[in-house]
C-alpha positions as CSV (number, residue, x, y, z in Angstrom):
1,X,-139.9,102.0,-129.7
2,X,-140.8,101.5,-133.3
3,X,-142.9,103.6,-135.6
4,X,-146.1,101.5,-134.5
5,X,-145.0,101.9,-130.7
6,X,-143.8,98.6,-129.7
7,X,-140.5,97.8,-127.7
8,X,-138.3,97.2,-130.4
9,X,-136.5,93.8,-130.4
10,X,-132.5,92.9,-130.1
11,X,-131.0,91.8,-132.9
12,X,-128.7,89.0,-132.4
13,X,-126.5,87.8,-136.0
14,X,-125.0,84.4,-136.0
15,X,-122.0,83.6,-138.3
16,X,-121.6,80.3,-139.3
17,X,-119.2,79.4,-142.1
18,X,-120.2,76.5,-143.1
19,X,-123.6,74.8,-143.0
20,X,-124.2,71.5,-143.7
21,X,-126.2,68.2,-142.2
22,X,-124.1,67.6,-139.3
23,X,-124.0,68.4,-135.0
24,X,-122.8,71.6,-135.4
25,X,-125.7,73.6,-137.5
26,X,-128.0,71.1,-136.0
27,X,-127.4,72.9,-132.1
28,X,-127.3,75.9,-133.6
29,X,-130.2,75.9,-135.5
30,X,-132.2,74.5,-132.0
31,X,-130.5,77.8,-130.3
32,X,-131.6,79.9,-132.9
33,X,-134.9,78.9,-133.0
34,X,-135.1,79.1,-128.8
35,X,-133.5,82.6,-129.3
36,X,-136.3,84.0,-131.5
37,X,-138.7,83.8,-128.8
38,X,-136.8,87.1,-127.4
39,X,-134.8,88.3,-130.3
40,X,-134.8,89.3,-133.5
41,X,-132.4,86.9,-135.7
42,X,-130.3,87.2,-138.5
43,X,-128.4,84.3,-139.9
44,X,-125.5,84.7,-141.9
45,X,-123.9,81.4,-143.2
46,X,-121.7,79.9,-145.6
47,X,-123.1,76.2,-147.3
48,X,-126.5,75.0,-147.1
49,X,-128.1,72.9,-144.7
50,X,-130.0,72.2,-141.7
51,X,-129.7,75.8,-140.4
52,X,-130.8,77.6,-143.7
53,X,-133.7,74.8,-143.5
54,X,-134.6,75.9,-139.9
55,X,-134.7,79.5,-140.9
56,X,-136.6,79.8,-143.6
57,X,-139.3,77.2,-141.9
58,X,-139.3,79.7,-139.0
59,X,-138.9,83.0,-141.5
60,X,-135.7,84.4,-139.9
61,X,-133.6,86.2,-142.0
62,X,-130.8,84.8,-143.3
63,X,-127.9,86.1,-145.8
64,X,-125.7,83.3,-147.4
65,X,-122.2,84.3,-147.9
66,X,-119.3,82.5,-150.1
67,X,-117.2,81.7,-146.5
68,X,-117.7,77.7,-146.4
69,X,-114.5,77.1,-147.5
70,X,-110.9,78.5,-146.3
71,X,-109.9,80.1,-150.3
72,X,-113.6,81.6,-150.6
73,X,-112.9,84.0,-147.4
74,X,-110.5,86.0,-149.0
75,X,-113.5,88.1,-151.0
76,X,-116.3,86.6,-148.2
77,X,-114.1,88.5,-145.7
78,X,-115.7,91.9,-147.6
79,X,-119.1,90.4,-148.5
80,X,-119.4,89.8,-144.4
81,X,-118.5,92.7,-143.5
82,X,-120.8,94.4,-146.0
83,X,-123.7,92.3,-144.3
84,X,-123.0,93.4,-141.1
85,X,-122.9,97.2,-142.0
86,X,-126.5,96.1,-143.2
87,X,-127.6,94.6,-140.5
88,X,-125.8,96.5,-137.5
89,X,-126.6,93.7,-135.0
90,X,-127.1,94.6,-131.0
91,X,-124.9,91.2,-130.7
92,X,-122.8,88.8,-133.0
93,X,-122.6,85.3,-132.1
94,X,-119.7,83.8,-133.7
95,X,-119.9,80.2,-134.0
96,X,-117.0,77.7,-134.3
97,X,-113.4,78.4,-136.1
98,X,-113.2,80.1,-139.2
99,X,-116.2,81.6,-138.2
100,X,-114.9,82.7,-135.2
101,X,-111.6,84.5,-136.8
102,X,-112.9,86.1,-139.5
103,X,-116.1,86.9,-137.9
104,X,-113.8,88.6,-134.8
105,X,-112.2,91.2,-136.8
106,X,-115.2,92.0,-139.3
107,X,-117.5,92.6,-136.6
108,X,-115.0,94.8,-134.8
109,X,-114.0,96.8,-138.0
110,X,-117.8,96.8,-138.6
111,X,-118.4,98.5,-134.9
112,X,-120.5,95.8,-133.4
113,X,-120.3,96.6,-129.7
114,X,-120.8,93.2,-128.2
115,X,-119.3,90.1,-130.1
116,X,-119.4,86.5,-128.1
117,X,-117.2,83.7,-129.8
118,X,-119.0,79.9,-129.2
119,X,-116.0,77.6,-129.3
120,X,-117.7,74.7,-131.0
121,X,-115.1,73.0,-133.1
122,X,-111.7,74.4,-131.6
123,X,-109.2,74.1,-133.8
124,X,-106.3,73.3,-131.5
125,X,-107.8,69.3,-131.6
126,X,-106.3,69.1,-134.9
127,X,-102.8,70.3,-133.7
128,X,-101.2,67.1,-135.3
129,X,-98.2,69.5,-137.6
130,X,-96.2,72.4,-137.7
131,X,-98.6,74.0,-139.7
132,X,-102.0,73.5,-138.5
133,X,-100.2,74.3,-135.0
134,X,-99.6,77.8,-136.0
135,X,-102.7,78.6,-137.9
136,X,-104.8,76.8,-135.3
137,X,-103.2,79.4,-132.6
138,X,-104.3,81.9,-135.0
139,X,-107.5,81.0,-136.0
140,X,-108.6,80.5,-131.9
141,X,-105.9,83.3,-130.1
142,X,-108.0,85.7,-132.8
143,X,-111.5,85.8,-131.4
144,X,-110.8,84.9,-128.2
145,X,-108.2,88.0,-127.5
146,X,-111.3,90.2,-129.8
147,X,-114.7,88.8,-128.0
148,X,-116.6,89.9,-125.1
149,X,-117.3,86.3,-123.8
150,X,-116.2,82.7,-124.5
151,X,-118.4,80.2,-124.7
152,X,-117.3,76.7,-124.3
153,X,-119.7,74.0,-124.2
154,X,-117.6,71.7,-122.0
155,X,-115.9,72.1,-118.6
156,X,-113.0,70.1,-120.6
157,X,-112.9,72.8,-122.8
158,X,-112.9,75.6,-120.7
159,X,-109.6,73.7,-119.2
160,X,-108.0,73.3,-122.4
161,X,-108.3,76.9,-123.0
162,X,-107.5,78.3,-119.6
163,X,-104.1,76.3,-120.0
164,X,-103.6,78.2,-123.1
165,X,-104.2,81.5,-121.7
166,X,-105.6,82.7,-124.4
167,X,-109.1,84.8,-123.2
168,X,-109.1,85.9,-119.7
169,X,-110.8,83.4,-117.0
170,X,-113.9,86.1,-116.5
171,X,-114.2,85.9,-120.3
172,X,-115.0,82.1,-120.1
173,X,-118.0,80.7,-119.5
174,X,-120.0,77.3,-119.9
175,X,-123.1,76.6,-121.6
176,X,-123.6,73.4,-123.3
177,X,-126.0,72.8,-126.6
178,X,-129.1,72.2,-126.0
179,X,-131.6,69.7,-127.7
180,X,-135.5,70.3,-129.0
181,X,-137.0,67.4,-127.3
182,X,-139.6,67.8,-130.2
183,X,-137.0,66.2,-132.4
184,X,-136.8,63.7,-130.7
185,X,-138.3,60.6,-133.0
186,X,-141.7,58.6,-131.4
187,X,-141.3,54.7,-130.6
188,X,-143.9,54.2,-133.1
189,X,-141.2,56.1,-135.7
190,X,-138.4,53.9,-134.7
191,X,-140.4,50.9,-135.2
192,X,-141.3,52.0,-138.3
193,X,-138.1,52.8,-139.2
194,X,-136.6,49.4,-138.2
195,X,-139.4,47.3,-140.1
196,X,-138.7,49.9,-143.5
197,X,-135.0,48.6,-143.1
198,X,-135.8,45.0,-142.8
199,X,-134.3,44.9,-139.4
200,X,-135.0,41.7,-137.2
201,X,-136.1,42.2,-133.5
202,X,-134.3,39.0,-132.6
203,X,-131.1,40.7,-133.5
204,X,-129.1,43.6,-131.5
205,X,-128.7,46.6,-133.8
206,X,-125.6,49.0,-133.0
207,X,-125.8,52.4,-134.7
208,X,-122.8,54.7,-135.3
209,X,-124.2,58.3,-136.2
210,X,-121.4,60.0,-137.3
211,X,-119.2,61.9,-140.3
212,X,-117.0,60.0,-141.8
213,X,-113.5,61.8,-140.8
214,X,-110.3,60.6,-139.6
215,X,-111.3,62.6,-136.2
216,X,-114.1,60.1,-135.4
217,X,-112.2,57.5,-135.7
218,X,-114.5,54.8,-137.2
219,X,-111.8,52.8,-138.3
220,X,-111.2,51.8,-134.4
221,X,-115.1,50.6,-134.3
222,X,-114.4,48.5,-137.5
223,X,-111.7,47.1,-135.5
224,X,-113.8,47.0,-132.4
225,X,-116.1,44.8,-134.1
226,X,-114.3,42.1,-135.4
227,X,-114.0,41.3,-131.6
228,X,-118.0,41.8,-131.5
229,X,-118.5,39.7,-134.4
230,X,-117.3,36.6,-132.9
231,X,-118.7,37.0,-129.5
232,X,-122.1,38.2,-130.6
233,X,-123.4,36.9,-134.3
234,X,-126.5,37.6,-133.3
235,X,-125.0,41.9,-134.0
236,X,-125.1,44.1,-136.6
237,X,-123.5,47.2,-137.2
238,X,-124.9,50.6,-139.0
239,X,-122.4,53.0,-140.0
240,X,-124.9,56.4,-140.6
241,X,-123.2,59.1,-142.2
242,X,-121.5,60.3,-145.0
243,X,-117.5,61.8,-145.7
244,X,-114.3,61.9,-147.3
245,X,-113.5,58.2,-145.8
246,X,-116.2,56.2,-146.9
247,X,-114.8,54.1,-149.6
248,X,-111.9,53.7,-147.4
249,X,-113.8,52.9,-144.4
250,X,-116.0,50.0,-146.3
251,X,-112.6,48.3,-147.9
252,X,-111.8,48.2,-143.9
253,X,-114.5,46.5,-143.1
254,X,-114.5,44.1,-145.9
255,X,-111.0,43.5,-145.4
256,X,-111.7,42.8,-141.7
257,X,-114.0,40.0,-142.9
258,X,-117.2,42.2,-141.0
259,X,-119.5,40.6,-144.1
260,X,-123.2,41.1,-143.6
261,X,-122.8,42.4,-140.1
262,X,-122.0,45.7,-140.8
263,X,-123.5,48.0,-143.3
264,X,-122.8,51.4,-144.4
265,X,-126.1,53.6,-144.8
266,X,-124.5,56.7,-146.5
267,X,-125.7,60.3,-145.4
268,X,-128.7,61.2,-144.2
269,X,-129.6,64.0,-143.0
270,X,-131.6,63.8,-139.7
271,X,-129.3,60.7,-138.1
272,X,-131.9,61.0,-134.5
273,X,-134.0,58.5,-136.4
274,X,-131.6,55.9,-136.6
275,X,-130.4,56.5,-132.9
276,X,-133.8,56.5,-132.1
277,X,-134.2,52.5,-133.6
278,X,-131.1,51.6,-132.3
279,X,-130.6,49.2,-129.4
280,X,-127.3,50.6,-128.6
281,X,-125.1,53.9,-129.8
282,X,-121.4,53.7,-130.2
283,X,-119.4,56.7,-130.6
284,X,-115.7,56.6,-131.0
285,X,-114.8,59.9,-131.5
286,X,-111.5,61.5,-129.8
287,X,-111.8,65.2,-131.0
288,X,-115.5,66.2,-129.5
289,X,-116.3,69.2,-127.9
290,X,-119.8,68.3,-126.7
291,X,-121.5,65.0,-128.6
292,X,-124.5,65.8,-129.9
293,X,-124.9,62.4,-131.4
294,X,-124.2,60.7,-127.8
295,X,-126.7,63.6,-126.1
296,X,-129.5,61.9,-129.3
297,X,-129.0,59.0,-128.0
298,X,-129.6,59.6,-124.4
299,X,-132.9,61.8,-125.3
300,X,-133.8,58.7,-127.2
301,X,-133.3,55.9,-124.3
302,X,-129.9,54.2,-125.7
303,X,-127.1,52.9,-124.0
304,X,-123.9,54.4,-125.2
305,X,-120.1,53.4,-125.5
306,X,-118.0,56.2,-126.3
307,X,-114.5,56.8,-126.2
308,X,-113.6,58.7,-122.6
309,X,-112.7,61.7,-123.9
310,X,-113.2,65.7,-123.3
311,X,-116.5,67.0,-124.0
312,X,-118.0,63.3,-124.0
313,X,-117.0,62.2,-120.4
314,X,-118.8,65.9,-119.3
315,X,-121.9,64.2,-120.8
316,X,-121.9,61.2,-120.6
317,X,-121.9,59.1,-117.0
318,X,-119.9,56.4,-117.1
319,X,-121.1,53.5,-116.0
320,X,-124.8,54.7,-115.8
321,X,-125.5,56.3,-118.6
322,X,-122.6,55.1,-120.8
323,X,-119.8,52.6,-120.8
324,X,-116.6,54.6,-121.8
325,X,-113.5,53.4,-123.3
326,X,-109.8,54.8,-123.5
327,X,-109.6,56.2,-126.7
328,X,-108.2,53.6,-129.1
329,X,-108.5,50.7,-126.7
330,X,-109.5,48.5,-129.0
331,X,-110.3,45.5,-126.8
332,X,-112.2,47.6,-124.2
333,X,-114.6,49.1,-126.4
334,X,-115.6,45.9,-127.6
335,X,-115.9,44.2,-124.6
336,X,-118.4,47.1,-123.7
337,X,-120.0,46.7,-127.0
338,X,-120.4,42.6,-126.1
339,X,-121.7,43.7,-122.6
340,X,-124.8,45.8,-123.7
341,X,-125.5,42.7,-126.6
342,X,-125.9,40.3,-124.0
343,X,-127.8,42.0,-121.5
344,X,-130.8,43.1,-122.3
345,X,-132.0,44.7,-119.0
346,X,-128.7,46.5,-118.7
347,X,-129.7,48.1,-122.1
348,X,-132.9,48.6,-120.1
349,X,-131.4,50.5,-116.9
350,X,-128.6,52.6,-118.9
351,X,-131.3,54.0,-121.9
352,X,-133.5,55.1,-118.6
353,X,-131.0,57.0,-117.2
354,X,-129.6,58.5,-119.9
355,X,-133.5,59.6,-120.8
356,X,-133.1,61.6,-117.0
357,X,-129.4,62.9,-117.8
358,X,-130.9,64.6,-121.6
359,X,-133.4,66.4,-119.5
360,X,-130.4,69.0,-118.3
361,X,-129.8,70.0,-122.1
362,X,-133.5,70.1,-122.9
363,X,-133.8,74.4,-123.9
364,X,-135.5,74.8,-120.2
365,X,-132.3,73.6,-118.6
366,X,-130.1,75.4,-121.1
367,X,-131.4,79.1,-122.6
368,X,-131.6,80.7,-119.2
369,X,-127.9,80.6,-119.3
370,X,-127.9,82.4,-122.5
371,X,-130.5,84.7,-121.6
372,X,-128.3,86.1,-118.7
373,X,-125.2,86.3,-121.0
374,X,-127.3,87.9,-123.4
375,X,-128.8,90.1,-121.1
376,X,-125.2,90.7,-119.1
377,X,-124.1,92.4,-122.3
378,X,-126.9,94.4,-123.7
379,X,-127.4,96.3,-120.4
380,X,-130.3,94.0,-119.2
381,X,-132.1,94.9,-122.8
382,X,-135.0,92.6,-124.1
383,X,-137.7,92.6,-125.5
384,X,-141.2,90.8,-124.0
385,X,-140.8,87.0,-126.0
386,X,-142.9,87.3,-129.0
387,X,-146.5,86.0,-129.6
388,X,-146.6,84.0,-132.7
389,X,-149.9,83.6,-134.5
390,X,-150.5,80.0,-135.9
């Protein structure tokens, strides 16, 4: 009880080491702001983006911290823990891989009794050397050996980490993000959107929503659709997003002759709109976890072709909700790509059921599942959800 005899709240700290305009803080930020209803929150982050946004619009507390990049954590290793002494959370939610490791042993030199690691990025999809081999074992073996649960958003990923033996089976568990339908952009938005961009109805518009890094593979659309381009003139392609590859990525294109059909739009932050005026989503990603960009376009009605890959072939249905290719078949993801173009009512049908398939990751499906971990942990302690004045 506090001082003014009401049931004193949890308080649940999230580390996140780097925030920025992408999937990641954007699913975090919904399950922060779905957590508050119960909790008390306390953000701690590295960056600045969509999650410091969300929490000063809501007016959690949040502590910025120099951890959103790898040379920064050396002193942000003793800043963090210094936050934590502060804040003596009930919980720590550790989310995604540096995060995850440094986060581990702070909050247990810190004395947090219950510490839950969300596997959002794991680190062993980037196992592609010697080096990042051995410091991805580290950076993952690390919180999952120091946690109290594993959270995995995908049954694919709860495979990939059972093979590795690295937490203990009852440690894992599977919850997958969830999405605030309220985010979800209006048909009258969309149309707006479309007519501010000049785009013509007549025409089918093809939207990739994505960063541009080599683990999303872009470069394999671009090839993709100079297949599209001669099947389907009446096609364009958006490239939405913003990263280290773009100059490279639009000498591709030219280079590929894509001219006027495909168009780079640069970063912005709140991609849902442009799924949301899309006829069709394509999303060629091999390292995924989850999708949030493919789960967007579902909420929104869109077909999707994806690569068939972990994380996106959990969300995604083939062949009702999605057309999935092999990652890297070229020819096959195009062919889907020429399929959806041509046939409108197909478009139709698969945007429906995708529309039904969101509805599982909407926060009624999802938080349930977090309030029983939550609850597992903390002895069945929680607070009534709070009554916010407007």
């Amino acid at each position: 009880m506090t001082a003014q005899g009401r049931v004193a709240r949890p308080v649940i700290a999230h580390l996140l080491h780097q925030d920025e305009f992408s999937g990641g803080p954007f699913s975090i930020s919904d399950l922060v702001s779905s957590l508050q209803t119960r909790y008390e929150n306390v953000v701690l982050h590295g960056g600045a983006g969509v999650l410091a946004e969300t929490c000063d619009r809501l007016q959690i507390r949040r502590i910025h911290l120099p951890v959103d990049r790898l040379y920064k954590c050396v002193w942000g290793f003793f800043a963090l823990c210094s936050a934590l002494r502060r804040v003596r959370p009930d919980l720590l939610l550790l989310h995604g891989q540096w995060g995850g490791f440094f986060g581990a042993i702070a909050g247990r030199m810190t004395g947090i009794n219950h510490v839950v690691y969300i596997a959002r990025w794991p680190a062993f999809y980037s196992d592609w050397d010697w080096w990042r081999i051995n410091r991805n074992f580290v950076c993952e073996w690390t919180p999952c050996r120091l946690s109290d649960k594993v959270v995995v958003l995908s049954e694919s990923s709860r495979q990939q980490y059972l093979i590795r033996h690295w937490p203990a089976q009852t440690k894992l568990t599977v919850i997958p993000n969830t999405l605030n339908p309220t985010l979800i952009p209006t048909a009258e938005a969309a149309a707006a959107l479309r007519a501010a961009k000049g785009w013509n109805n007549q025409e089918c518009h093809v939207v990739c929503a994505t960063r541009l890094v080599a683990e999303k593979h872009v470069d394999w659309l671009l090839k993709s659709w100079g297949h599209v381009k001669q099947k389907c003139p009446n096609a364009k392609l958006w490239i939405v997003g913003g990263g280290k590859l773009h100059s490279s990525l639009e000498k591709e294109a030219r280079s590929l002759g894509l001219g006027e059909t495909c168009s780079f739009l640069g970063h912005c932050p709140n991609g849902i709109e442009y799924i949301a005026a899309a006829d069709i989503v394509a999303f060629p990603s091999t390292a995924e976890t989850f999708g949030r960009a493919a789960l967007e376009g579902m909420a929104c009605g869109k077909p999707i072709v994806a690569s068939n890959v972990d994380g996106l072939r959990d969300l995604l249905l083939d062949g009702q909700t999605a057309l999935l290719a092999p990652a890297g078949n070229i020819d096959l993801f195009a062919n889907h790509l020429c399929r959806l173009i041509q046939d409108g009512r197909l478009r139709d049908k698969m945007g429906a059921a995708g529309k039904l398939n969101a509805v599982r990751f909407f926060p009624e499906a999802v938080m349930p599942l977090y309030f029983a971990l939550i609850e597992e942990l903390l002895g069945g302690v929680s607070a009534p959800p709070a009554v916010r004045t407007q």
